[in-house]
GUDO-614939 format. One record per residue (C-alpha): x, y, z. Coordinates in steps of 0.05 Angstrom, whole numbers, plus 5000, padded with zeros to 4 digits. Example, Ala and Ser with C-alpha at 12.3 -4.5 7.8 and 13.67 -1.06 7.14 Angstrom:
<pts>
<pt u="5246" v="4910" w="5156"/>
<pt u="5273" v="4979" w="5143"/>
</pts>
This chain:
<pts>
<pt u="5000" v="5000" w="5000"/>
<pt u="5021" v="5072" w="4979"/>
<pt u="5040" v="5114" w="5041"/>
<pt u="5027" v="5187" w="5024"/>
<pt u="5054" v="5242" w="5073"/>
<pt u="5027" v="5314" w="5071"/>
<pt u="5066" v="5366" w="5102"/>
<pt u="5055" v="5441" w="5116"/>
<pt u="5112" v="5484" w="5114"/>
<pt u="5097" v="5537" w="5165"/>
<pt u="5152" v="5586" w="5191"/>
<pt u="5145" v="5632" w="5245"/>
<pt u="5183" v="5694" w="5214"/>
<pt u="5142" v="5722" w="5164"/>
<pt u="5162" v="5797" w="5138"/>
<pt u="5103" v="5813" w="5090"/>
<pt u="5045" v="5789" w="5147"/>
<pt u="5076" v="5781" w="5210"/>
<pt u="5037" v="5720" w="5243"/>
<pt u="5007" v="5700" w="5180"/>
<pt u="5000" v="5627" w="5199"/>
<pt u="4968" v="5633" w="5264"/>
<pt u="4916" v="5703" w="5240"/>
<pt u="4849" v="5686" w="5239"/>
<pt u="4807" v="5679" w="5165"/>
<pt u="4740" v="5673" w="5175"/>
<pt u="4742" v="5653" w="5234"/>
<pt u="4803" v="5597" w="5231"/>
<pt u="4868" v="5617" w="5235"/>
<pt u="4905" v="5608" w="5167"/>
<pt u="4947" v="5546" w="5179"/>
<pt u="4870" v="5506" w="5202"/>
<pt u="4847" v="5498" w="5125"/>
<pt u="4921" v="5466" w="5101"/>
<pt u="4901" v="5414" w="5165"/>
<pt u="4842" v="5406" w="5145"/>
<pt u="4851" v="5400" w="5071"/>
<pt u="4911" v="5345" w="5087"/>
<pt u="4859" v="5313" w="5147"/>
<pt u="4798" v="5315" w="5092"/>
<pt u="4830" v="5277" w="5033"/>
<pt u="4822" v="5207" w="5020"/>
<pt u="4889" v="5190" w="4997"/>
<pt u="4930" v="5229" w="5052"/>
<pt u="4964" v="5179" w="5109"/>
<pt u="4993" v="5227" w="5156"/>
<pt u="4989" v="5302" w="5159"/>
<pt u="5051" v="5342" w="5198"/>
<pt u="5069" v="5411" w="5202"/>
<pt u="5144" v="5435" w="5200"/>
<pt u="5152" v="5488" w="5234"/>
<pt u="5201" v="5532" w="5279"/>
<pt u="5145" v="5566" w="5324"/>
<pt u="5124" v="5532" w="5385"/>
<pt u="5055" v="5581" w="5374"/>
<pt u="5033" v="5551" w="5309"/>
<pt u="5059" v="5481" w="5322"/>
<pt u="5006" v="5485" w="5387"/>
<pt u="4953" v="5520" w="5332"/>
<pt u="4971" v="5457" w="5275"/>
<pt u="4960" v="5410" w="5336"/>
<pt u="4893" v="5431" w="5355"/>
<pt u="4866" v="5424" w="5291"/>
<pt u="4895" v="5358" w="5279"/>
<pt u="4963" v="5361" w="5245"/>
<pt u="5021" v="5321" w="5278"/>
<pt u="5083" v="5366" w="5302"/>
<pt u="5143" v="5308" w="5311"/>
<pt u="5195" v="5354" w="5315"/>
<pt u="5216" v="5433" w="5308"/>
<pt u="5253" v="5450" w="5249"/>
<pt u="5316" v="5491" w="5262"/>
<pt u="5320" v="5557" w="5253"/>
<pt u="5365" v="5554" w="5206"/>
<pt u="5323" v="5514" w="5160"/>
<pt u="5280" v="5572" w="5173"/>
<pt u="5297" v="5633" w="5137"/>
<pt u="5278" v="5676" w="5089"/>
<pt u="5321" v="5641" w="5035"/>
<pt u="5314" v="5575" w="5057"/>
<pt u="5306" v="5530" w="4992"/>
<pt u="5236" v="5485" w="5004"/>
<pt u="5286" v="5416" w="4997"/>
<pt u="5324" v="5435" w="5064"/>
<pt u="5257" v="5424" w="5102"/>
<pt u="5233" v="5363" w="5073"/>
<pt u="5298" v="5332" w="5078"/>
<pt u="5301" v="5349" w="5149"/>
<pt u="5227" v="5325" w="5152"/>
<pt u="5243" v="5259" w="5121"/>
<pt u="5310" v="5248" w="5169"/>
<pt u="5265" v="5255" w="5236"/>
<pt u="5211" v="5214" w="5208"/>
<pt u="5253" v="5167" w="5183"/>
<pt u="5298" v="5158" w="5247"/>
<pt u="5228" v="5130" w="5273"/>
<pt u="5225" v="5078" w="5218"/>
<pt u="5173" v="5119" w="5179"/>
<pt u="5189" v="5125" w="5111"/>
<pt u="5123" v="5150" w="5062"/>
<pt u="5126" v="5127" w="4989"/>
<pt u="5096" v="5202" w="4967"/>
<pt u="5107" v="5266" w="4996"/>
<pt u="5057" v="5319" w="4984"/>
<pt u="5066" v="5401" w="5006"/>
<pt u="5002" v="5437" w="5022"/>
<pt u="5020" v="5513" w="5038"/>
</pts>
Protein backbone atom coordinates (compact mmCIF):
# COMPACT_ATOMS: atom_id res chain seq x y z
CA UNK A 1 0.00 0.00 0.00
CA UNK A 2 1.06 3.62 -1.07
CA UNK A 3 1.99 5.71 2.06
CA UNK A 4 1.36 9.37 1.20
CA UNK A 5 2.71 12.11 3.64
CA UNK A 6 1.36 15.72 3.54
CA UNK A 7 3.30 18.29 5.09
CA UNK A 8 2.75 22.04 5.81
CA UNK A 9 5.60 24.19 5.72
CA UNK A 10 4.86 26.87 8.24
CA UNK A 11 7.61 29.32 9.54
CA UNK A 12 7.25 31.59 12.24
CA UNK A 13 9.16 34.71 10.70
CA UNK A 14 7.08 36.09 8.19
CA UNK A 15 8.09 39.83 6.92
CA UNK A 16 5.15 40.63 4.52
CA UNK A 17 2.24 39.46 7.35
CA UNK A 18 3.81 39.03 10.50
CA UNK A 19 1.83 36.01 12.14
CA UNK A 20 0.36 35.01 9.01
CA UNK A 21 0.01 31.36 9.94
CA UNK A 22 -1.59 31.67 13.20
CA UNK A 23 -4.19 35.14 11.98
CA UNK A 24 -7.53 34.30 11.94
CA UNK A 25 -9.63 33.94 8.24
CA UNK A 26 -13.01 33.64 8.75
CA UNK A 27 -12.90 32.67 11.69
CA UNK A 28 -9.87 29.83 11.55
CA UNK A 29 -6.60 30.86 11.75
CA UNK A 30 -4.75 30.41 8.35
CA UNK A 31 -2.67 27.29 8.97
CA UNK A 32 -6.48 25.30 10.11
CA UNK A 33 -7.65 24.90 6.23
CA UNK A 34 -3.96 23.31 5.07
CA UNK A 35 -4.96 20.68 8.23
CA UNK A 36 -7.88 20.28 7.26
CA UNK A 37 -7.44 20.02 3.54
CA UNK A 38 -4.47 17.25 4.36
CA UNK A 39 -7.07 15.64 7.36
CA UNK A 40 -10.09 15.77 4.62
CA UNK A 41 -8.49 13.87 1.64
CA UNK A 42 -8.91 10.37 0.99
CA UNK A 43 -5.56 9.49 -0.13
CA UNK A 44 -3.50 11.44 2.58
CA UNK A 45 -1.79 8.96 5.45
CA UNK A 46 -0.33 11.35 7.78
CA UNK A 47 -0.54 15.09 7.93
CA UNK A 48 2.56 17.10 9.88
CA UNK A 49 3.47 20.57 10.08
CA UNK A 50 7.22 21.74 9.98
CA UNK A 51 7.61 24.38 11.71
CA UNK A 52 10.07 26.61 13.97
CA UNK A 53 7.25 28.29 16.22
CA UNK A 54 6.18 26.61 19.26
CA UNK A 55 2.77 29.07 18.69
CA UNK A 56 1.64 27.54 15.44
CA UNK A 57 2.93 24.03 16.10
CA UNK A 58 0.32 24.24 19.36
CA UNK A 59 -2.35 25.98 16.62
CA UNK A 60 -1.43 22.86 13.74
CA UNK A 61 -2.02 20.50 16.79
CA UNK A 62 -5.35 21.54 17.76
CA UNK A 63 -6.72 21.22 14.54
CA UNK A 64 -5.24 17.92 13.94
CA UNK A 65 -1.86 18.04 12.24
CA UNK A 66 1.06 16.04 13.92
CA UNK A 67 4.16 18.31 15.12
CA UNK A 68 7.13 15.40 15.55
CA UNK A 69 9.75 17.72 15.73
CA UNK A 70 10.81 21.63 15.40
CA UNK A 71 12.64 22.50 12.46
CA UNK A 72 15.78 24.53 13.08
CA UNK A 73 15.99 27.83 12.63
CA UNK A 74 18.25 27.70 10.29
CA UNK A 75 16.16 25.71 7.98
CA UNK A 76 14.02 28.59 8.67
CA UNK A 77 14.85 31.67 6.84
CA UNK A 78 13.91 33.82 4.43
CA UNK A 79 16.07 32.07 1.75
CA UNK A 80 15.68 28.76 2.85
CA UNK A 81 15.28 26.51 -0.38
CA UNK A 82 11.82 24.23 0.22
CA UNK A 83 14.32 20.80 -0.17
CA UNK A 84 16.21 21.73 3.19
CA UNK A 85 12.85 21.21 5.09
CA UNK A 86 11.67 18.16 3.64
CA UNK A 87 14.88 16.62 3.89
CA UNK A 88 15.06 17.43 7.47
CA UNK A 89 11.33 16.26 7.59
CA UNK A 90 12.14 12.95 6.04
CA UNK A 91 15.52 12.39 8.45
CA UNK A 92 13.23 12.75 11.79
CA UNK A 93 10.54 10.68 10.40
CA UNK A 94 12.66 8.34 9.17
CA UNK A 95 14.90 7.90 12.37
CA UNK A 96 11.39 6.49 13.67
CA UNK A 97 11.24 3.91 10.88
CA UNK A 98 8.66 5.94 8.95
CA UNK A 99 9.46 6.24 5.54
CA UNK A 100 6.14 7.50 3.09
CA UNK A 101 6.30 6.36 -0.54
CA UNK A 102 4.82 10.08 -1.65
CA UNK A 103 5.33 13.32 -0.21
CA UNK A 104 2.86 15.97 -0.80
CA UNK A 105 3.28 20.04 0.30
CA UNK A 106 0.10 21.86 1.11
CA UNK A 107 1.02 25.67 1.88
Amino acid sequence: MTEVLAIIPARGGSKGLPGKNVRPLAGHPLIAYSVAAGLQSKLVDRVICSTDSEEIAEVARQYGAEVPFMRPPELSQDSSPDIDFFNHALKELGATGYRPDIIVPLR
